[in-house]
Every structure is written in structure tokens, then in C-alpha cells.
BAFI-3210 file (N, C-alpha, C; in Angstrom, 3 decimals, decimal comma, padded with zeros to 6 digits):
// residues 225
n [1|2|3|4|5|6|7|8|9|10|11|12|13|14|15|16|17|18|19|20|21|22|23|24|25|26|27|28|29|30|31|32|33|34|35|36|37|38|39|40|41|42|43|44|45|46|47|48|49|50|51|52|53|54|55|56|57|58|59|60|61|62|63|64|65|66|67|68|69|70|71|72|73|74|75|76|77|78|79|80|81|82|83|84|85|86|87|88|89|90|91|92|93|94|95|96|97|98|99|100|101|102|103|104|105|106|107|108|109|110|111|112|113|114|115|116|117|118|119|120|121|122|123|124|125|126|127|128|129|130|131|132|133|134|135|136|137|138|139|140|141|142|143|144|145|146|147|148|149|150|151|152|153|154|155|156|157|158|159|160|161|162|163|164|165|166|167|168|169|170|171|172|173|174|175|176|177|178|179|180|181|182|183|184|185|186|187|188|189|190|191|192|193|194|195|196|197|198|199|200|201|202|203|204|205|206|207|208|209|210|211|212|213|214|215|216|217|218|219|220|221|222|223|224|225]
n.u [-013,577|-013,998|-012,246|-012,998|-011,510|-010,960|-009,554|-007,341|-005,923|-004,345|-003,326|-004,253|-003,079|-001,821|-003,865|-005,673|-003,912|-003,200|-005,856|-005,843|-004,375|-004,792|-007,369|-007,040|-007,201|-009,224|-009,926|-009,935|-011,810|-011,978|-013,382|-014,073|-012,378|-010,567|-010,141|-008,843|-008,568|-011,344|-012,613|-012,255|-013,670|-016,048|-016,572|-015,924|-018,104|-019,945|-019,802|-018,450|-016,338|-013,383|-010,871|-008,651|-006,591|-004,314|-003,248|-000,981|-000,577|-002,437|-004,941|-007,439|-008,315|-005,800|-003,926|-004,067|-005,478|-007,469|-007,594|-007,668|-010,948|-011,869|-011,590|-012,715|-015,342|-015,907|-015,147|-015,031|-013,611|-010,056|-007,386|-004,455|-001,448|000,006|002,224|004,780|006,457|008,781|009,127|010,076|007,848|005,350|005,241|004,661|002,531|000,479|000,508|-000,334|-002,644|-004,262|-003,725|-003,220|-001,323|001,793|003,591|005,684|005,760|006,935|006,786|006,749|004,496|003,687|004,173|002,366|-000,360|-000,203|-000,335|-003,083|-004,688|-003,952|-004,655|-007,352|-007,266|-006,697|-004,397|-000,515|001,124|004,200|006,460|009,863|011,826|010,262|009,283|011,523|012,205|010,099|010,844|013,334|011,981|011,638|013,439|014,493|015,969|016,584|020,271|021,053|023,145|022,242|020,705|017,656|014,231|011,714|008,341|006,146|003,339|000,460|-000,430|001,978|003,769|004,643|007,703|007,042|005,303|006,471|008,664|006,856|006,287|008,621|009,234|006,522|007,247|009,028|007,742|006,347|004,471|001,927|001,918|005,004|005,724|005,239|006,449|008,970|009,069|008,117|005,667|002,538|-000,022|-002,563|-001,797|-000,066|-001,912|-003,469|-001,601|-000,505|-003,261|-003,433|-000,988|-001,589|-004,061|-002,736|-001,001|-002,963|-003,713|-004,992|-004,279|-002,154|000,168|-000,073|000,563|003,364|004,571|003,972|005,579|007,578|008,052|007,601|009,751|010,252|011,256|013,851|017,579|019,291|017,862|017,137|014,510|013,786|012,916]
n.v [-010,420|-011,397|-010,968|-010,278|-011,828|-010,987|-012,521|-011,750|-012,483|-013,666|-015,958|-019,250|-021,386|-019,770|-019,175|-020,517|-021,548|-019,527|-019,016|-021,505|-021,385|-018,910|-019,839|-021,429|-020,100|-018,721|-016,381|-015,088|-015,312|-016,347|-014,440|-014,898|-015,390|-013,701|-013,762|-011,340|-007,716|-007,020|-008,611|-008,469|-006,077|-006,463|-009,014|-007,429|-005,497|-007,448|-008,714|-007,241|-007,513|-007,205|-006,554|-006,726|-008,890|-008,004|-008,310|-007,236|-007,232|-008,371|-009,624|-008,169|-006,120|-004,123|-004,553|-001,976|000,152|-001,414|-001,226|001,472|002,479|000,633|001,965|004,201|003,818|001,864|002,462|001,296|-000,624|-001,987|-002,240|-004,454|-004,455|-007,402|-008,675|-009,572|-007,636|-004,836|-002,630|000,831|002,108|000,834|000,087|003,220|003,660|001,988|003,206|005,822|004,706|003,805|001,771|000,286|-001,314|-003,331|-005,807|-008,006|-011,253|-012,907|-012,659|-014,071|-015,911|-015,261|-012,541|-011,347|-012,450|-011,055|-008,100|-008,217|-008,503|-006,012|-004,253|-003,956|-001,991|000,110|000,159|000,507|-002,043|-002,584|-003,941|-004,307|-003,644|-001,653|000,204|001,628|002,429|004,319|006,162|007,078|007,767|010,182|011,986|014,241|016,363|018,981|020,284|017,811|018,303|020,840|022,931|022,279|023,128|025,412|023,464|023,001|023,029|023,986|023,359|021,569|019,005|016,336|015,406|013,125|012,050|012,730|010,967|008,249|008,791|008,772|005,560|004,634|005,407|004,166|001,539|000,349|-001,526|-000,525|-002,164|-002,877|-000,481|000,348|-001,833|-000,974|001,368|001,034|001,257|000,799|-000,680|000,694|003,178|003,988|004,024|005,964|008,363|007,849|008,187|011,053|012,152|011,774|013,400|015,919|015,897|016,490|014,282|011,163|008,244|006,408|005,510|008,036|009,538|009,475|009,760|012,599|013,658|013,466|014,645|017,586|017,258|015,831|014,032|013,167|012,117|010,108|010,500|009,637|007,196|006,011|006,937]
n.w [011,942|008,277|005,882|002,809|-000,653|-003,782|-006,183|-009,092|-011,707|-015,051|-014,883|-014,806|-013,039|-011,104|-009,652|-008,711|-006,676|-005,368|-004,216|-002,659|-000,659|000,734|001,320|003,539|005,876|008,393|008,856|006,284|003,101|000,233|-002,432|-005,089|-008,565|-011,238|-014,560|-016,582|-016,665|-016,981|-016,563|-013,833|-012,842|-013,520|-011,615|-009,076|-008,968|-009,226|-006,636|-004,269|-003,064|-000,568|-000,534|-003,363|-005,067|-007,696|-010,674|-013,080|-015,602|-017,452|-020,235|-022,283|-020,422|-019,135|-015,622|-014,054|-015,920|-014,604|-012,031|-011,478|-012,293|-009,947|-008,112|-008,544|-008,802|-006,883|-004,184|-001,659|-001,765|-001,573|-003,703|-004,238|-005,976|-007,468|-008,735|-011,402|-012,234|-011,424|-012,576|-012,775|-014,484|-014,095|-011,294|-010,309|-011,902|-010,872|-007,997|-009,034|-009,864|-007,322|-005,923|-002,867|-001,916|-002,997|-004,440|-005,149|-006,693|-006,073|-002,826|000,451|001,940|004,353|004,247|002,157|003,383|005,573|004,425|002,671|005,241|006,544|004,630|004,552|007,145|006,337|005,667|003,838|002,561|000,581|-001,264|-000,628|-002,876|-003,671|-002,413|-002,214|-004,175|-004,570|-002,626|-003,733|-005,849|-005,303|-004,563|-004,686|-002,657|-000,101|000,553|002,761|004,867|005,517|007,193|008,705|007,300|008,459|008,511|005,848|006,539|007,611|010,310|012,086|011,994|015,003|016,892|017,309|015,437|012,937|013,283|012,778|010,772|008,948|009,099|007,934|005,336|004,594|004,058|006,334|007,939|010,600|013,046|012,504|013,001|015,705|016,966|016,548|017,695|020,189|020,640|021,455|018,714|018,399|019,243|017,375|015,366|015,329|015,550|012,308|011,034|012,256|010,840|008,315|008,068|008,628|006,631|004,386|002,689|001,148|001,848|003,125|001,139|-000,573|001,874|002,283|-000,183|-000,488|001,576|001,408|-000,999|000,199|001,605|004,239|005,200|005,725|005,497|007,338|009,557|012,962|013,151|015,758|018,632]
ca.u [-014,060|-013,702|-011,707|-013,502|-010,983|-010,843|-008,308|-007,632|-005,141|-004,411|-002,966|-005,212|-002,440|-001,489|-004,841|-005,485|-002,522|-003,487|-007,294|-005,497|-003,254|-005,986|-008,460|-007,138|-007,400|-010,474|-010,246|-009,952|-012,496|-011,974|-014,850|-014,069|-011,853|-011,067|-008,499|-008,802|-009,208|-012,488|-014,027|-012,169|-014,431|-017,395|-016,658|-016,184|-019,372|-021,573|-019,227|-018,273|-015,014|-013,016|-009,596|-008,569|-005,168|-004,068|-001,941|-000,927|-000,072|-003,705|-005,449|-008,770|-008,020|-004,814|-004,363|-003,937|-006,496|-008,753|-007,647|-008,285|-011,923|-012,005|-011,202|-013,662|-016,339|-016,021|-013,890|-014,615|-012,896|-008,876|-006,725|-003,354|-001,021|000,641|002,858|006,280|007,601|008,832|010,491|009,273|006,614|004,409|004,943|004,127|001,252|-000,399|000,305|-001,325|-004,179|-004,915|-003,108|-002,753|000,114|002,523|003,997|006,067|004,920|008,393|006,529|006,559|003,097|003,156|003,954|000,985|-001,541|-000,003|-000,998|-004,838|-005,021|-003,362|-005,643|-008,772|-007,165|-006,593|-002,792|-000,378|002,375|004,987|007,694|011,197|012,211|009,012|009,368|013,090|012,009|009,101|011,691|014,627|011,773|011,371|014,561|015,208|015,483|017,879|021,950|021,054|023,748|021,606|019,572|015,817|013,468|010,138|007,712|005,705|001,776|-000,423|-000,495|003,456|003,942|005,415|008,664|006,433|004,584|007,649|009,162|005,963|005,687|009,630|008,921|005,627|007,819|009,551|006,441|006,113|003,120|001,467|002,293|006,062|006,179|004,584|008,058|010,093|009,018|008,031|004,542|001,227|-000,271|-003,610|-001,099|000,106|-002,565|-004,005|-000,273|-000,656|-004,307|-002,713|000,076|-002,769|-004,540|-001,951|-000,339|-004,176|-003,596|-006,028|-003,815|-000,191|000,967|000,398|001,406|004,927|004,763|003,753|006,297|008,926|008,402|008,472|011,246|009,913|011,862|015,318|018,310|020,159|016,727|016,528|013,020|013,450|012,930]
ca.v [-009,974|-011,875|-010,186|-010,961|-011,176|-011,083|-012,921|-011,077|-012,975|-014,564|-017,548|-020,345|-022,051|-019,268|-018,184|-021,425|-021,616|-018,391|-019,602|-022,949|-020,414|-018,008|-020,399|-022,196|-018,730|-018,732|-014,620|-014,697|-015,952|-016,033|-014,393|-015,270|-015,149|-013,028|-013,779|-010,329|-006,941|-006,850|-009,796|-007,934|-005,173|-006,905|-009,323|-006,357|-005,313|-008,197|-009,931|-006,389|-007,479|-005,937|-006,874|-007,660|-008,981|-007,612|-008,843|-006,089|-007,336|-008,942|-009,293|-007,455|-004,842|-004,720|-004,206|-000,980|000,657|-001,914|-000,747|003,544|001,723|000,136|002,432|005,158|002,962|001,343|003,178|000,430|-002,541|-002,172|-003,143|-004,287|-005,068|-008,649|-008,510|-010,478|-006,786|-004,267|-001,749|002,085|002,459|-000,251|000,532|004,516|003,873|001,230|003,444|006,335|004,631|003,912|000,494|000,738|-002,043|-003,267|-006,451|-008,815|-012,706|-014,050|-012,802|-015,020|-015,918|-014,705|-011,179|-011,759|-012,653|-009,339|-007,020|-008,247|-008,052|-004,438|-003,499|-003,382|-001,533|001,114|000,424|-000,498|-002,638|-002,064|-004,689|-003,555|-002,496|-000,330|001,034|001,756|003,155|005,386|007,102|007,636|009,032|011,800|011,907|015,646|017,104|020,113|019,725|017,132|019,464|022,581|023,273|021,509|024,678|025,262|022,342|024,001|023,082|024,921|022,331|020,561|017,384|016,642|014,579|011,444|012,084|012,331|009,200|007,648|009,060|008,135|004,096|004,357|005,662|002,952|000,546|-000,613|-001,524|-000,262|-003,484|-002,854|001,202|-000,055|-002,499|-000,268|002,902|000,941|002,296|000,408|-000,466|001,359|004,719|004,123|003,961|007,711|008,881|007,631|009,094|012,361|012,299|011,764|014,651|016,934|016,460|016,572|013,267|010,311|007,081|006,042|005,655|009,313|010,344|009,019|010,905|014,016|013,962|013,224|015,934|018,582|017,560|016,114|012,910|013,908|011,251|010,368|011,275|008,191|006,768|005,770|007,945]
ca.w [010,639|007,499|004,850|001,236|-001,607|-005,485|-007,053|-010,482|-012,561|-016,059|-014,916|-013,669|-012,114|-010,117|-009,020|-007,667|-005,860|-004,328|-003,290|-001,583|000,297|001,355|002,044|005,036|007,089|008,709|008,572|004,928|001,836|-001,705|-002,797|-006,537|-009,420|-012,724|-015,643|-016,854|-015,676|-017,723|-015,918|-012,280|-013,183|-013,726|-010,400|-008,259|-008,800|-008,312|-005,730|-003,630|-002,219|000,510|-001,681|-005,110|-005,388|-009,266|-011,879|-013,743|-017,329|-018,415|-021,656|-022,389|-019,622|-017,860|-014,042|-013,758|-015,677|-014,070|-010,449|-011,628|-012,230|-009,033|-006,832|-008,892|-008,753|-006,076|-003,433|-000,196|-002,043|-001,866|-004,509|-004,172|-007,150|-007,255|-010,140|-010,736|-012,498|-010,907|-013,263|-012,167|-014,991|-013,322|-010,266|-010,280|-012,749|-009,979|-007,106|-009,221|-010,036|-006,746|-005,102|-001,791|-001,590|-004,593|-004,072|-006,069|-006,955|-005,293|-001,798|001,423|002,403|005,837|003,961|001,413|004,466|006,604|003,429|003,164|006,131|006,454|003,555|005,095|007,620|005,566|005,940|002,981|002,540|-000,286|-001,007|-000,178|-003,536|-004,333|-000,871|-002,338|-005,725|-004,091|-001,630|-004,300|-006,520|-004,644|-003,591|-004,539|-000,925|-000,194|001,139|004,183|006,133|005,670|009,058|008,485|006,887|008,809|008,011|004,923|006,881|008,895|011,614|011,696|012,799|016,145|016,535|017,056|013,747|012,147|013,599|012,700|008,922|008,726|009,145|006,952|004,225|004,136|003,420|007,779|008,623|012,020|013,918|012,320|013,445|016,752|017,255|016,343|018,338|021,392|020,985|021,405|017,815|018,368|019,374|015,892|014,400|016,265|015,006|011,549|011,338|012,036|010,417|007,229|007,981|008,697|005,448|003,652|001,697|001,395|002,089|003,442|000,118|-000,457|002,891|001,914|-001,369|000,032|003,034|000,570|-001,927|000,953|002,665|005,881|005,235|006,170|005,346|008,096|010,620|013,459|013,405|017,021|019,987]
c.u [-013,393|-013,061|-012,131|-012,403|-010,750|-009,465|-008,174|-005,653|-004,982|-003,536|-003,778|-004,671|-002,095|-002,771|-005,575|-004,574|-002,701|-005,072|-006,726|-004,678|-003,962|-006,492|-008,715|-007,266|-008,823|-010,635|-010,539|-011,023|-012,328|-013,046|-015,314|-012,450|-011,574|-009,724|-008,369|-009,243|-010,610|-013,748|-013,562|-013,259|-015,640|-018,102|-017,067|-017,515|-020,658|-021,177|-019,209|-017,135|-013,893|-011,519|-009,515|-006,908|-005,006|-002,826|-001,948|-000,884|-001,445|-004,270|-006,671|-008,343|-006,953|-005,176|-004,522|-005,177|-007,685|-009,128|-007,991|-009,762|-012,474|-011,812|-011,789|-014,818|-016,717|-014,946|-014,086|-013,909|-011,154|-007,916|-004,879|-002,067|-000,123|000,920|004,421|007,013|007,365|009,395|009,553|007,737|005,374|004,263|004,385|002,688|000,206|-000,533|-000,520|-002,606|-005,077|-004,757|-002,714|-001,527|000,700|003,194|004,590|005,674|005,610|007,699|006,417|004,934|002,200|002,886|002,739|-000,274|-001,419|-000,564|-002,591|-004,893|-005,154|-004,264|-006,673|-008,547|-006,289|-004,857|-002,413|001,095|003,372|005,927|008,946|011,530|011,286|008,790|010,568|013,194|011,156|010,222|013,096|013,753|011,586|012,780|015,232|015,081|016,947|019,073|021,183|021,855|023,715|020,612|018,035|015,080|012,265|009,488|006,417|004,157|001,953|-000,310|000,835|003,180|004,467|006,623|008,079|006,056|005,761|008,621|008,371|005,801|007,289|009,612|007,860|005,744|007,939|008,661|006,401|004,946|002,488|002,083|004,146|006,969|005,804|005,967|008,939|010,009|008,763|006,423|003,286|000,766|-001,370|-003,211|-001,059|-000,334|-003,445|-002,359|-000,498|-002,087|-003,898|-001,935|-000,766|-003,342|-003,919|-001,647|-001,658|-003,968|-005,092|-005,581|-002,458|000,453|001,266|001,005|002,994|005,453|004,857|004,885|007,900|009,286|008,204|009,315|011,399|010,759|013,577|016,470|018,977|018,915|016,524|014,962|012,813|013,557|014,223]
c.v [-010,798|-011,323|-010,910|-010,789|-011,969|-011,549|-012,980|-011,605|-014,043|-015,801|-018,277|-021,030|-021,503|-018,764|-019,577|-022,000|-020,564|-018,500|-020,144|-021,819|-019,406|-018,666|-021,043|-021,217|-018,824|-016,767|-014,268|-015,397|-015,814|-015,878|-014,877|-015,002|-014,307|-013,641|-012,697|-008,920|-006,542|-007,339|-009,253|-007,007|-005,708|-008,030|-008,149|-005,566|-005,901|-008,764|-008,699|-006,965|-006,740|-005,632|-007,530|-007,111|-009,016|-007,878|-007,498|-005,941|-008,895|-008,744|-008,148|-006,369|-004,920|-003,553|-002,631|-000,004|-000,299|-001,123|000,895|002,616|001,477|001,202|003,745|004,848|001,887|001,164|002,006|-000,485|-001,772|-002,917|-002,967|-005,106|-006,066|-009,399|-009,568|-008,961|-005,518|-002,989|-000,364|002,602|001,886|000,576|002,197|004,819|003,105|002,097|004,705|006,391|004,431|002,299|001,195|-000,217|-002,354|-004,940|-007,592|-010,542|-013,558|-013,909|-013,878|-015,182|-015,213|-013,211|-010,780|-011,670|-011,116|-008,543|-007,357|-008,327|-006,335|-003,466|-003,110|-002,691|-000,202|001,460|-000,216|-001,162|-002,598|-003,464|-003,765|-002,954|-001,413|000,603|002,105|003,056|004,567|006,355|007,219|008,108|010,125|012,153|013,166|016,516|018,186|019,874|019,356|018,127|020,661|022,399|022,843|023,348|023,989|023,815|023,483|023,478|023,664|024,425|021,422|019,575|017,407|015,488|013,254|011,166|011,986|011,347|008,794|007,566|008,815|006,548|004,117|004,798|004,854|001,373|-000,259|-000,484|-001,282|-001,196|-003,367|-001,733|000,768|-001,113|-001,593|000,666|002,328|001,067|000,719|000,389|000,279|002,870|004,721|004,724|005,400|008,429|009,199|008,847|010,744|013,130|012,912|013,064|016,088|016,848|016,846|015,638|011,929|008,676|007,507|006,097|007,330|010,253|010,623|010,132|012,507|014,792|014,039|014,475|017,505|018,438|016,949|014,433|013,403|012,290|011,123|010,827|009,460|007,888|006,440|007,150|008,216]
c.w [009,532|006,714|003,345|-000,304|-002,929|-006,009|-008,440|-011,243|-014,084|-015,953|-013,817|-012,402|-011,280|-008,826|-008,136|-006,284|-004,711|-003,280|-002,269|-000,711|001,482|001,716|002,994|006,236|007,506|008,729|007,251|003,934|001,145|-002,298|-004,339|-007,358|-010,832|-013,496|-016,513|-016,049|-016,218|-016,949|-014,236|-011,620|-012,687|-012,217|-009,201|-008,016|-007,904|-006,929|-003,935|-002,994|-001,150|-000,201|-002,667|-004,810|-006,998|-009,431|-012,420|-015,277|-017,558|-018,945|-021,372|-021,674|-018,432|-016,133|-013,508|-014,378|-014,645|-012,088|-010,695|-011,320|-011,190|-007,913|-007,172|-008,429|-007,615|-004,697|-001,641|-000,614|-002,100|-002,737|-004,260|-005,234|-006,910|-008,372|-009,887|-011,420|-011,478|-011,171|-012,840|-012,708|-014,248|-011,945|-010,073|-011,275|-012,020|-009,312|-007,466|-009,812|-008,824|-005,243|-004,395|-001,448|-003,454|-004,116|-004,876|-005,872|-006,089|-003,335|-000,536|001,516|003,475|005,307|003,205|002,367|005,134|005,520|003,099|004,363|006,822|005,439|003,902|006,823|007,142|005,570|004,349|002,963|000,488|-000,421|-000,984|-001,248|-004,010|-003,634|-001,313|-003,594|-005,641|-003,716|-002,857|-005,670|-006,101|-003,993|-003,599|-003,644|-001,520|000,630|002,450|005,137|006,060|006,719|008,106|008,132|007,710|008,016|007,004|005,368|008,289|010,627|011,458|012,488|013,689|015,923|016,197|015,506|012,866|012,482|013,042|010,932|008,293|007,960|007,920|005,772|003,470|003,897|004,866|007,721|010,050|013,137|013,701|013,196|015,029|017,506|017,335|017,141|019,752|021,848|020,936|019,187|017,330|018,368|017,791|015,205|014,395|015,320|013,239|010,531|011,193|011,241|008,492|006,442|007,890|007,465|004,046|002,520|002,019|001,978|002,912|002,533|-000,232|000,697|002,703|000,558|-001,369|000,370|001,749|-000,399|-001,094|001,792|003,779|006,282|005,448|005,972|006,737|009,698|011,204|013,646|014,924|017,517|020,478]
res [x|x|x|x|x|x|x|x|x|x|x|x|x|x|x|x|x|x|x|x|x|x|x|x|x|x|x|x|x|x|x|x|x|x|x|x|x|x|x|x|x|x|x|x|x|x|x|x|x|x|x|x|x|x|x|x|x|x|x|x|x|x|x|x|x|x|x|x|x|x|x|x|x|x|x|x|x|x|x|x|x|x|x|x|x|x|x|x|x|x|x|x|x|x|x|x|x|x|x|x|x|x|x|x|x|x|x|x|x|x|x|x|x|x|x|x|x|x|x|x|x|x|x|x|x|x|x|x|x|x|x|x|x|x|x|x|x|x|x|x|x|x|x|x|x|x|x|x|x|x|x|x|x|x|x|x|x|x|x|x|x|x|x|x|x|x|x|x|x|x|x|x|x|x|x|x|x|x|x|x|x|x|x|x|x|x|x|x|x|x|x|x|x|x|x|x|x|x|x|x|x|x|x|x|x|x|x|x|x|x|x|x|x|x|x|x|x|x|x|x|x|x|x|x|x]
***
């Protein structure tokens, strides 16, 4: 499968830079360009993309309302923000508009390629400190050396699920939780799935959010088996 994606930035030089990068993948196409989120908008439409990599700080309409927008209007395309800041406003105003990854500009490539890719697999990738910033905003749990309270849903998670929703806290990707646990990446991804539903959220990003603000993240809890 090809992965089609929007490259939404106000610098030319970077957005070229990012085509030539993408475009030697034979999985990937650059379906187009925007230098605003005005003209991301207006791409997304006619172009239908499976990803739009977003700037966050561009003229006419910056990234963030453009991604609410995008992901109202057009809930199959994934957007994932590809910003050089990282200070909390940004980041918690992307992830609640609707970015399924966050990722800073300094990124490796290989990590860049793993997140479109991960995107249209409804997975998301985080960079380390947004991963960092997510999990110490929620970070008001009760005394770690007070006995674990019941799990507050109908249906609790089983240890796996909570190994599983541990790692995808921390911004792993399936193929990452899948190393780490020993497990098959297709188990994962049945785990994950679950893990989803059980907590009644719509993404990974909110799974993490969820899990975090009741508790189910525990400090000090090994992710392995």
C-alpha cells in the first residue's frame, strides 16, 4: 500500500527537503504541498491524503486549527504535527485537536518514515519529550505505595493489556511493544485494539490520556512479563 502524504509547511526549503526524503520510498508519495494551513485545508480536500505532516506556527491559518478542520472534515486523512517547538501549549493544543503523532524537526529520518507509516495504521508516535510531557501531565496518581484501587471500567484490563497500554504511554509503537514484550506484532495490535475499547477512547493518544488520569499507569509497574 502506498501511503499518500501532504506536506503542510511555510518554508519552501524545508518542504522540499521533505518531498526528496519521502520520495525515494517506493511505499510513500507526496501527494502535494501547502505553505499555509489555509491552502492544507483546501489541499486536503481535492488531493484526499492518507497524511499531512503539519507545521504548527503558519500564516493565514496555523497548524493546529487547520488539523481540528482536518480531522472534522475529513476524519480518514491523519495528521501529524512536525514542529521544531515543543513548549506544552503546542503540544496539548495539537494533540487536542486531533494529531495522532507530535514530532520535533531535529527527528532522524528513519523515525519520520516509522510515524507515516504508523499513521495509517492507526498507531502514533510521539517524540520522547512529548511522550515525557503527556505522562507528567497527568501525573496526579495516588501514594505509588498505596495497594492499586480496583480498575474504575466495566471490563478491566488484563496484565497483558496493561503491559501493553504501559509501553504505548510512552509513545512505542506496535513493532516497539512487540520487542519489548516478546509478543508477535499482529498480538499487539489485537492487545492494543482492546486495550482502546476497554477504556472507550478513539486513538492511542487518548488511550494514554485516559489510562493516566485513572490511575492505570502505575510508576514503578514493569512493562515486561
Amino acid at each position: 500500500m502506498t501511503v499518500r502524504v501532504l506536506l503542510a509547511d511555510d518554508q519552501a526549503l524545508f518542504r522540499e527537503a521533505l518531498a526528496v526524503l519521502l520520495g525515494v520510498h517506493d511505499d510513500i508519495e507526496v501527494a502535494g504541498e501547502a505553505a499555509d494551513g489555509a491552502e492544507a485545508l483546501r489541499k486536503v480536500a481535492a488531493l484526499r491524503p492518507d497524511v499531512v505532516l503539519m507545521d504548527l506556527r503558519m500564516p493565514v491559518l496555523d497548524g493546529i486549527a487547520a488539523t481540528r478542520r482536518i480531522r472534522a472534515d475529513h476524519p480518514g486523512t491523519r495528521v501529524i504535527a512536525l514542529t521544531t517547538f515543543d513548549d506544552d501549549e503546542d503540544v496539548f493544543a495539537a494533540l487536542r485537536a486531533g494529531a495522532v503523532g507530535y514530532l520535533l524537526k531535529d527527528v532522524s529520518s528513519e523515525r519520520l518514515l516509522e510515524a507515516v507509516r504508523a499513521a495509517v495504521r492507526d498507531e502514533s508516535i510521539l517524540h520522547p519529550s512529548v511522550a515525557a510531557k503527556v505522562v507528567a501531565r497527568f501525573a496526579a496518581l495516588p501514594d505509588p505505595a498505596a495497594p492499586a484501587p480496583p480498575q474504575p471500567l466495566v471490563d478491566p484490563l488484563s496484565e497483558r493489556e496493561l503491559q501493553v497500554l504501559d509501553l504505548l504511554a510512552r509513545g512505542r509503537s506496535n513493532r516497539e511493544i512487540a520487542a519489548a514484550l516478546f509478543l508477535a506484532e499482529g498480538t499487539v495490535k489485537n492487545h492494543v485494539t482492546n486495550v482502546i475499547a476497554k477504556l472507550g477512547v478513539r486513538d492511542r493518544t487518548q488511550a494514554a490520556l485516559r489510562a493516566r488520569a485513572l490511575g492505570l499507569l502505575m510508576p514503578g509497574r514493569d512493562p515486561r512479563p
